[in-house]
C-alpha positions as CSV (number, residue, x, y, z in Angstrom):
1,X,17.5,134.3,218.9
2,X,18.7,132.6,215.4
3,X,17.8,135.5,213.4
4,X,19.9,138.1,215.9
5,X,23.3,135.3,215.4
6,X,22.3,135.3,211.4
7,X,22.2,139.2,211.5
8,X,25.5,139.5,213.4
9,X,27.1,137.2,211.5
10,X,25.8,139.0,208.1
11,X,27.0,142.0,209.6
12,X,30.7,140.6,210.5
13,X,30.8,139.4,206.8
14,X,30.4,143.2,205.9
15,X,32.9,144.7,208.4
16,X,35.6,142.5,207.8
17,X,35.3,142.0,204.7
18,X,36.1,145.6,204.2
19,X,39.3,146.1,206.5
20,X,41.5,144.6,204.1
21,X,41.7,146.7,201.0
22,X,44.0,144.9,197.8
23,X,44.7,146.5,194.4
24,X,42.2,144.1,193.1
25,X,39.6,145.7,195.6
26,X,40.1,148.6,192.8
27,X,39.3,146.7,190.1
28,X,36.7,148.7,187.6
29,X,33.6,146.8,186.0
30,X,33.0,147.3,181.9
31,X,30.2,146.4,180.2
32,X,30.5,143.1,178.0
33,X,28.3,141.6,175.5
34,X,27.8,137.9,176.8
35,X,25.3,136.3,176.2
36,X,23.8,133.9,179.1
37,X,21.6,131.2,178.6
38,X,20.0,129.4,181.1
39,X,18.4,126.0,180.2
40,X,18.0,126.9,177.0
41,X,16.4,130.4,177.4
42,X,18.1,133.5,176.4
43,X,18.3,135.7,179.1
44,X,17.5,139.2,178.0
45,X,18.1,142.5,180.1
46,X,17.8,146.1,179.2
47,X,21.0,147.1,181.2
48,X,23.4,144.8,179.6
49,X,26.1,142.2,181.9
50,X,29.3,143.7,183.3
51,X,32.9,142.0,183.8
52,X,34.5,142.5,186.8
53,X,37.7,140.4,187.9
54,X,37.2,138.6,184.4
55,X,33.5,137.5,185.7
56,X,30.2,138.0,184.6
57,X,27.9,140.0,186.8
58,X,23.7,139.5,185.8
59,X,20.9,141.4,187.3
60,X,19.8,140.0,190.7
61,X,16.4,139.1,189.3
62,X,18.2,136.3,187.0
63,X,18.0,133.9,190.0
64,X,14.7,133.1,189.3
65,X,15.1,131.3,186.2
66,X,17.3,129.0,188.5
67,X,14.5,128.6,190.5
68,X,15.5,130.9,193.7
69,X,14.4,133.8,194.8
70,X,16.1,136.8,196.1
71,X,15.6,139.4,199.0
72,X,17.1,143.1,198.5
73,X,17.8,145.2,201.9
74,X,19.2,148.8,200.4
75,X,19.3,149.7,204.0
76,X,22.5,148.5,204.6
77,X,23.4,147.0,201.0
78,X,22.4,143.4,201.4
79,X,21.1,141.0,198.8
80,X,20.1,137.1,199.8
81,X,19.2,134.2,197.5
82,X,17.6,131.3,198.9
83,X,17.2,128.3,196.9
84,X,16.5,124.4,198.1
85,X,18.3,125.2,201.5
86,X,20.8,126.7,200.2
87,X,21.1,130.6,201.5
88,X,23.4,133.3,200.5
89,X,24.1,136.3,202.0
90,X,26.6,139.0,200.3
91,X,26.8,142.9,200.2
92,X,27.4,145.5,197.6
93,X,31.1,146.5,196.8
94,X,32.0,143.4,199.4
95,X,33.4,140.1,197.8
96,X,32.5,138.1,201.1
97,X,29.5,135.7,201.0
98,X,28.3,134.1,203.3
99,X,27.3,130.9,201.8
100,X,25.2,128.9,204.7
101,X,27.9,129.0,208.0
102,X,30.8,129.2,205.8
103,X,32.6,132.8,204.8
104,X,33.8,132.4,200.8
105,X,35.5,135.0,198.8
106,X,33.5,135.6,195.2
107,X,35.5,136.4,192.3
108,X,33.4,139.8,191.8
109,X,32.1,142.5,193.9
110,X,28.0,143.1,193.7
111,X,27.5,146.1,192.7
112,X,24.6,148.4,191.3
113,X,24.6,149.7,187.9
114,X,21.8,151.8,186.3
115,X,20.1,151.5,189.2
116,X,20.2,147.6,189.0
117,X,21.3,145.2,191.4
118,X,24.2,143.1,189.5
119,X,26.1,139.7,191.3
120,X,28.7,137.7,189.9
121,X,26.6,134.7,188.2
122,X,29.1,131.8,188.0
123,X,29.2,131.9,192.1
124,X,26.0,131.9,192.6
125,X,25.0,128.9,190.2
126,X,27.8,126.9,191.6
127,X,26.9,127.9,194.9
128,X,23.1,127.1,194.0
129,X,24.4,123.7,193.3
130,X,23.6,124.7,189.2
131,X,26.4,124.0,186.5
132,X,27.6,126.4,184.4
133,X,30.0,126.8,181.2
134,X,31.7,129.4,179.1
135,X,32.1,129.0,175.4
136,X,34.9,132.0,174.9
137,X,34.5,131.8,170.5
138,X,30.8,132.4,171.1
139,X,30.9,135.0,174.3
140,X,28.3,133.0,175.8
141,X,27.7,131.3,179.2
142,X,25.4,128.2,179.5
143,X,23.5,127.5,182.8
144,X,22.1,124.3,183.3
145,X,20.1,123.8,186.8
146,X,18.7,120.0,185.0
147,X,22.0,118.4,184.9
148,X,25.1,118.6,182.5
149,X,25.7,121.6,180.0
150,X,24.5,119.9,176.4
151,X,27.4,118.8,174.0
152,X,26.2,121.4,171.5
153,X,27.2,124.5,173.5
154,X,31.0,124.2,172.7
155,X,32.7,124.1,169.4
156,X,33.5,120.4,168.4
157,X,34.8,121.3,165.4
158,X,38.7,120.1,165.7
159,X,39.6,118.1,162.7
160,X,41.1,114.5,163.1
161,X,44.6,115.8,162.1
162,X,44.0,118.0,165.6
163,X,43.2,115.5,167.5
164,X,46.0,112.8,166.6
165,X,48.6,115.8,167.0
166,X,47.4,115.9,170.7
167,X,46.7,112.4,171.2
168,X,49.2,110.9,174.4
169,X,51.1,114.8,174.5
170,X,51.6,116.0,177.6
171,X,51.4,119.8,177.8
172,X,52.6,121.8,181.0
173,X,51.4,125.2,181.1
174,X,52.9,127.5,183.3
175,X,50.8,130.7,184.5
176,X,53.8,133.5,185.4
177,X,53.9,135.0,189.2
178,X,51.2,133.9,192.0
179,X,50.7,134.2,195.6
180,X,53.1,136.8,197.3
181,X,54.5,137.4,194.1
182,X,51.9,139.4,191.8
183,X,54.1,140.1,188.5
184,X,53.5,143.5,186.5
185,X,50.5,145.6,188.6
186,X,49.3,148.5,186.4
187,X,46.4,150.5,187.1
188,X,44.9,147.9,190.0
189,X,45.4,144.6,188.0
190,X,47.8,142.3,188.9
191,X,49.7,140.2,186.1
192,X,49.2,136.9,188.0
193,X,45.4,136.9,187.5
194,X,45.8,137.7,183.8
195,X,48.6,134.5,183.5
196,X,46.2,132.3,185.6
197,X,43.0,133.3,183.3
198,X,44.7,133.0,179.7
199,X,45.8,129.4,181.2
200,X,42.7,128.2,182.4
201,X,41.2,128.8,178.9
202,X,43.6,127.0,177.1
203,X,44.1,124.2,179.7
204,X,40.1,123.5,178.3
205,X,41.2,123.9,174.8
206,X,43.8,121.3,174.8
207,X,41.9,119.1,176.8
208,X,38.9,119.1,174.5
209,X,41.2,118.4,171.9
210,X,42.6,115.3,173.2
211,X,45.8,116.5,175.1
212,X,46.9,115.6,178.5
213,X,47.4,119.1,180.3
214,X,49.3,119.7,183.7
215,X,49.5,123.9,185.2
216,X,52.2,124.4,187.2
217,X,49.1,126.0,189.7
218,X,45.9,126.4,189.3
219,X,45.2,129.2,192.0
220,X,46.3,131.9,193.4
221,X,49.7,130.0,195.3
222,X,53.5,130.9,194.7
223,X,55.5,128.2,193.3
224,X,59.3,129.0,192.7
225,X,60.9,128.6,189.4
226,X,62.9,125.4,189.7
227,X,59.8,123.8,190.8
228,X,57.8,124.7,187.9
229,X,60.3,123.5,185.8
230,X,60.8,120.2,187.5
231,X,56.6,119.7,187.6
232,X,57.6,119.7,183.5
233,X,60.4,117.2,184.0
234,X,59.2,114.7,186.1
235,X,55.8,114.5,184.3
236,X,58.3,114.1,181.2
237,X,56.0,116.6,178.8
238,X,56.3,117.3,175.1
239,X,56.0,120.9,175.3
240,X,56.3,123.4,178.6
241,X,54.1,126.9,177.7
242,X,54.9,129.9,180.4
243,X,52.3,132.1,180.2
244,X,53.1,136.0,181.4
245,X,52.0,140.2,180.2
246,X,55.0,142.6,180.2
247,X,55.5,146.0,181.6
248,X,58.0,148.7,180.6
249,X,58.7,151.9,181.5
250,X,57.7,153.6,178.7
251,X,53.9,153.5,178.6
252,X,53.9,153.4,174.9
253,X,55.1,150.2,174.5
254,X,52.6,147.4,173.1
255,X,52.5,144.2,171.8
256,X,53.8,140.7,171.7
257,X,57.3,138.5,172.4
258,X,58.2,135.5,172.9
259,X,61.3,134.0,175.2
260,X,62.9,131.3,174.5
261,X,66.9,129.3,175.6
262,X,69.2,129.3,173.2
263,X,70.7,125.9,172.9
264,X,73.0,124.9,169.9
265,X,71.3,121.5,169.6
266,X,69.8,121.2,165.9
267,X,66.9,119.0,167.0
268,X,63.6,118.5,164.9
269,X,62.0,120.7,167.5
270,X,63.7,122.7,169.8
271,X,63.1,125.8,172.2
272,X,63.8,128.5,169.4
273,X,62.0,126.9,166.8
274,X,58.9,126.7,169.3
275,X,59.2,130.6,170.1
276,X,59.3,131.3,166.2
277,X,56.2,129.3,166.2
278,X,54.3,131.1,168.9
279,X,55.5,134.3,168.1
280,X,54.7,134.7,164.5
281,X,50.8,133.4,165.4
282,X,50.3,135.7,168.0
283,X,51.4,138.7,165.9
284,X,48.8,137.2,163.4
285,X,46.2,136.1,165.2
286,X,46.0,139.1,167.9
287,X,47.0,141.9,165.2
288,X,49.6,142.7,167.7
289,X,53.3,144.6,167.3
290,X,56.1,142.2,166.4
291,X,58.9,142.6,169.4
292,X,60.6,139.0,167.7
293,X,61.8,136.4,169.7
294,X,64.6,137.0,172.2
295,X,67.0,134.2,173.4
296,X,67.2,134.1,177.4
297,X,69.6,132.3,178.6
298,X,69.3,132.9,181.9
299,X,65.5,132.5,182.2
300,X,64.9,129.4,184.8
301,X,61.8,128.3,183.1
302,X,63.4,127.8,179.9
303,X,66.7,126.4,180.8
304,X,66.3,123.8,183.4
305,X,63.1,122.3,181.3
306,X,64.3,119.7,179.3
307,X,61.8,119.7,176.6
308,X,60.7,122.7,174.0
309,X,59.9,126.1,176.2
310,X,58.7,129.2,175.4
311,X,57.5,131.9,177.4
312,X,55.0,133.8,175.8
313,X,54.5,137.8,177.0
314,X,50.5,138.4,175.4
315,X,51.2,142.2,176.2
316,X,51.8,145.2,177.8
317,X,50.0,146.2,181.1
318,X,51.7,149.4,181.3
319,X,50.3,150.7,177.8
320,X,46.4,151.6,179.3
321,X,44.7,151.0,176.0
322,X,46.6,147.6,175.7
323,X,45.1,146.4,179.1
324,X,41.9,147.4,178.6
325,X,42.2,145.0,175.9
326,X,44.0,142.1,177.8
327,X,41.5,142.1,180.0
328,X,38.7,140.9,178.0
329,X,37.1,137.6,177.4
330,X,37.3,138.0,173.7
331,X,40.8,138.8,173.9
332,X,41.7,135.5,176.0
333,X,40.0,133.5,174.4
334,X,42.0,134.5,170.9
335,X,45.0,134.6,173.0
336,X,44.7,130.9,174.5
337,X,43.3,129.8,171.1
338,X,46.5,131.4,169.2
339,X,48.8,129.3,172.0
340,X,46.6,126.2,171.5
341,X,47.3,126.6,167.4
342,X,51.3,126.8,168.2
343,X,51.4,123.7,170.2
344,X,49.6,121.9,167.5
345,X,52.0,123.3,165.1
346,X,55.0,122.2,167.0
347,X,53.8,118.9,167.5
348,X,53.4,117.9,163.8
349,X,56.9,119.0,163.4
């Protein structure tokens, strides 16, 4: 009798999980370089790691070094992992697990590739109850099923200077768009995600380097403009970083801007002065086209925050050989790691 409700629930897990169809149901998989360790082993694999959604998929069999073990049903396209009393239960091309009782959403879709079986490996280790780290300057994920990733895995090596810059700063970071409201959509991808991602990485960055860091959200929820700008005022921050990705019309456009409010105020750091920061190290640092900085003085964000704002546009979706490169880990990481090098710059000012 429990294995026919297991089976019927599995089976729901499949059907709905497929009625509702969103552009980031389209989203393709590319083949990444990452390298995954897992407790100190080097995980090796003939077919390589894919990206989907920004998140690594392994080959099923890797669930063994974390000590589960996996079952593979091509009948109707279902792979579980068991591990400790912990069961999973997901589906090719579905994003629904079913992670004990409980229905969860995975960032990634299992698919097969090559003829191997490939599942998004950051859910499963956290499901597992495993913990798990990505060091973006390296392109490599850490796994650690003993305890806490080892100190040596990320880059520690921020000078003094860096760390006194960021030392009692608060930094509100602002990923553009979410919820109902997905920003610039081109070719399946949806802007928000790409805001959310670049901010995520940084929020570590600055955090690592001594900063105290507030996002404006840190899912996939709509917050209105005056709000985000109050979230910087109340909190009282040193700097206020929108992160967005333009589109245009003309499919040829590419590269980076930065939007700042003009204000006459001659202050020792100021919202135009921050912009000419951020701007000139993203053209360096992401060998991107030079679109200047552009005063907005209607632009919410900007205006109603009463310390130095920017809003930074990384690129443009529209241009197809442009997303393909926002959409990496590499790129980012060097995107997030050029922001993180303005703010620092800004504060020693």
């Amino acid at each position: 009798m429990l294995k026919k409700v297991v089976t019927s629930f599995a089976f729901l897990i499949l059907f709905f999980g497929v009625l509702k169809v969103s552009a980031q149901d389209k989203s393709e998989y590319y083949s990444c370089n990452t390298s995954l360790w897992i407790d100190n082993q080097l995980i090796k694999t003939e077919n390589g790691f894919l990206t989907q959604n920004y998140s690594l998929l392994v080959p099923l069999d890797t669930v063994e070094f974390l000590g589960a073990t996996y079952e593979w049903e091509p009948e109707i396209w279902r792979i579980r992992i068991r591990s400790e009393g912990r069961n999973l239960t997901m589906y090719i091309s579905n994003y629904n697990c079913a992670n004990g009782t409980n229905v969860e959403k995975m960032p990634a879709q299992p698919t097969i590739h090559n003829g191997t079986i490939m599942i998004p490996i950051r859910y499963v280790v956290e499901a597992l109850g495993a913990k798990i780290a990505w060091n973006g300057k390296k392109d490599s994920v850490f796994v650690s099923t003993k305890g806490q990733i080892p100190e040596e895995f990320y880059d520690n090596e921020e000078k003094d200077e860096t760390v006194e810059a960021l030392k009692n700063r608060i930094i509100v970071l602002d990923p553009g768009h979410g919820g109902s409201d997905p920003g610039a959509v081109a070719w399946g991808i949806e802007e928000k995600t790409l805001n959310l991602q670049v901010a995520k990485i940084l929020k570590e960055m600055l955090q690592k380097a001594g900063a105290t860091v507030y996002m404006t959200r840190s899912e996939d929820v709509f917050v209105g403009l005056y709000q985000r700008a109050d979230i910087a005022n109340n909190l009282k921050a040193d700097l206020f970083v929108s992160i967005h990705h333009n589109a245009s019309t003309n499919s040829g456009a590419k590269g980076v801007m930065t939007l700042y409010y003009p204000t006459s105020k001659d202050t020792r750091m100021n919202g135009q002065k921050f912009a000419q920061i951020v701007q000139k190290n993203l053209v360096n640092d992401l060998n991107a086209r030079d679109w200047g900085i552009i005063p907005r003085p209607n632009l919410v964000v900007t205006r109603e925050t009463k310390m130095p704002a920017v809003l930074a546009e990384l690129g443009f979706m529209t241009n197809k050989s442009e997303l393909e490169r926002l959409v990496t880990s590499d790129f980012q990481y060097k995107a997030a790691e050029s922001l993180l090098k303005s703010i620092i710059e800004a504060l020693r000012q």
